[in-house]
C-alpha atoms as one frame of an Amber mdcrd trajectory, in Angstrom:
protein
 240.123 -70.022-111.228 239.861 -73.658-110.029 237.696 -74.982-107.310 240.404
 -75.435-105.215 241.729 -72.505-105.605 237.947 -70.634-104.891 237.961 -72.485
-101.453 241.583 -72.179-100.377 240.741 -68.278-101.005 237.417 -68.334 -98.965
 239.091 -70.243 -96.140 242.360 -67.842 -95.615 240.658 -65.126 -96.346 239.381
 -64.296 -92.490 243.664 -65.062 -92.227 244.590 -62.421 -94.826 243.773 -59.229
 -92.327 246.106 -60.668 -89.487 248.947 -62.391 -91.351 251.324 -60.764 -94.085
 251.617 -61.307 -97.696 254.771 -63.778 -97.730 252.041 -66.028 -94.503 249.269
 -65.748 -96.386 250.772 -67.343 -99.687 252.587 -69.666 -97.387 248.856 -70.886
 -95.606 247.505 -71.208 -99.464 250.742 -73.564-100.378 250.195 -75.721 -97.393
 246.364 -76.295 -97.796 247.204 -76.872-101.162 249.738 -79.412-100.429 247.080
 -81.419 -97.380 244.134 -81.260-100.496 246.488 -82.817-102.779 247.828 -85.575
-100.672 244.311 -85.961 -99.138 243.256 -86.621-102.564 245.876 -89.039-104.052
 245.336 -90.971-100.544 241.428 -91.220-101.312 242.375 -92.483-104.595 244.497
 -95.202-103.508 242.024 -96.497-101.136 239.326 -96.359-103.807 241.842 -98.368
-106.066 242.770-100.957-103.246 238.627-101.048-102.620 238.059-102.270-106.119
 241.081-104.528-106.473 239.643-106.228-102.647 235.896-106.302-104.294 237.809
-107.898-107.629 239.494-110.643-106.339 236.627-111.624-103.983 234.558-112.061
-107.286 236.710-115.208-107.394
């Protein structure tokens, strides 16, 4: 089991006793989907970062 998966299951899992199944999955799928686009956004900053801190070199 991944991290992400670990902490997707610790944060729903106060959800799990008050939603159903099919709401439950459906809250895992969309933190899943704001992680991954959270991360591929951090990534293209860090890559625009180092292109800025490259071309300042000259």
């Amino acid at each position: 089991m991944s991290k992400l998966t670990k902490e997707i299951n610790q944060l729903v899992h106060d959800y799990a006793e008050r939603l159903d199944t099919n709401d439950v999955e459906e809250l895992k799928d969309l933190l899943v989907a704001v992680t991954l686009t959270a991360e591929q956004s951090g990534f293209e900053n860090s890559i625009r970062f180092v292109m800025k801190l490259i071309c300042s070199m000259f």
